[in-house]
C-alpha positions as semicolon CSV with decimal commas, in nm:
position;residue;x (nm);y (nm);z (nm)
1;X;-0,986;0,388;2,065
2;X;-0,760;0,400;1,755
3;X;-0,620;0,783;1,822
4;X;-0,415;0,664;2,103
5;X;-0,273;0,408;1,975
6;X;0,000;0,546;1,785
7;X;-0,048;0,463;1,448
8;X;0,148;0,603;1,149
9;X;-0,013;0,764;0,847
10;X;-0,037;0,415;0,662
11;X;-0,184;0,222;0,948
12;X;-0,454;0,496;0,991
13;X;-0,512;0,487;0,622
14;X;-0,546;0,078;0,698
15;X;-0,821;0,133;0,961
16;X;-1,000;0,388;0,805
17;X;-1,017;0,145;0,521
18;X;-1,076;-0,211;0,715
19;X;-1,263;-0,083;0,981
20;X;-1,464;0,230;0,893
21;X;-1,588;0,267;0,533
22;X;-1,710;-0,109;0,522
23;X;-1,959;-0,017;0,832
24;X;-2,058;0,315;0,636
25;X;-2,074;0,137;0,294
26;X;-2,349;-0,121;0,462
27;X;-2,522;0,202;0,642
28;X;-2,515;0,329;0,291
29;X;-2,667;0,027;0,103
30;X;-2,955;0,052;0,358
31;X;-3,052;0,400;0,284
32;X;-3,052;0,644;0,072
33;X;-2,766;0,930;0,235
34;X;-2,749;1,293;0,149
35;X;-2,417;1,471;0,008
36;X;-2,403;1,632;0,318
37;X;-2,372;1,281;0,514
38;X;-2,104;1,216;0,262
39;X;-1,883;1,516;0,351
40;X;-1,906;1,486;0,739
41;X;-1,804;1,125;0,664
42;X;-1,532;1,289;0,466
43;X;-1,425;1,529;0,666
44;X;-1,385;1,295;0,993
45;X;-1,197;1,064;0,842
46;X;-0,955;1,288;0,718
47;X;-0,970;1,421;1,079
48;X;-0,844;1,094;1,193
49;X;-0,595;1,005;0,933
50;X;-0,415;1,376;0,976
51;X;-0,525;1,396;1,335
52;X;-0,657;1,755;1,204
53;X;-0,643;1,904;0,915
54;X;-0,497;1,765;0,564
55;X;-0,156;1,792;0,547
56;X;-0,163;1,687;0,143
57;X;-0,508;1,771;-0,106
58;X;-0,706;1,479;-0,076
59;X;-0,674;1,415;-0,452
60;X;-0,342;1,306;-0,380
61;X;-0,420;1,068;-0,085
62;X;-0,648;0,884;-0,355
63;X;-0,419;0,852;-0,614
64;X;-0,218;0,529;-0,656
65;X;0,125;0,484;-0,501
66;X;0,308;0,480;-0,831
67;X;0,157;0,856;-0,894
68;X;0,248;0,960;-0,606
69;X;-0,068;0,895;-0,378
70;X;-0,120;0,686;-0,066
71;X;-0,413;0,440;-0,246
72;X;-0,703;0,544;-0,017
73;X;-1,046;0,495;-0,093
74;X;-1,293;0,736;-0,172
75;X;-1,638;0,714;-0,047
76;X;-1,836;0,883;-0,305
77;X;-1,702;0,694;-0,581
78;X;-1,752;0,332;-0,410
79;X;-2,117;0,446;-0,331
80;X;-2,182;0,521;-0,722
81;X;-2,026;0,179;-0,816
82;X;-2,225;-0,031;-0,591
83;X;-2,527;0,213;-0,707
84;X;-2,450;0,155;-1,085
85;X;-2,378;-0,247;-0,955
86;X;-2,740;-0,266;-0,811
87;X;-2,836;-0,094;-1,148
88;X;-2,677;-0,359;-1,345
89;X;-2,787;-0,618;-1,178
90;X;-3,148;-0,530;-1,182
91;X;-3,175;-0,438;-1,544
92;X;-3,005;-0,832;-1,629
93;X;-3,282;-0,945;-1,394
94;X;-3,549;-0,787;-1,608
């Protein structure tokens, strides 16, 4: 629905984020996923926000805008916060 629309790199980058890691961050708060999972999810994201293959590393799609970067999330690390969240928040309960 979203690959015809147009979009320029930003505005992909805006779905992606808005749209598509919230649903797999829930998925992922469910269940347990495997690194595997984690690349696909990866890799078709970046599918969609180059529509193919990365035009930049990925490293420097992450990195803030005053390095250089385009700010994007990155799953892996916001799956180990909210893991070492839930961590946190069950030793305090103890």
């Amino acid at each position: 629905m979203w690959r015809w629309r147009g979009l320029k790199l930003l505005g992909r980058i805006q779905i992606v984020e808005t749209f598509a890691i919230p649903r797999f961050m829930y998925k992922v708060s469910l269940i347990s996923v495997s690194e595997d999972i984690i690349e696909d999810v990866n890799k078709l994201l970046n599918d969609f926000i180059w529509k193919g293959n990365d035009k930049i590393k990925r490293t420097a799609l992450i990195n803030d805008r005053k390095n250089g970067g385009l700010k994007m999330l990155e799953i892996q690390s916001k799956i180990l916060s909210h893991r070492v969240i839930a961590l946190k928040r069950f030793i305090e309960r103890l």
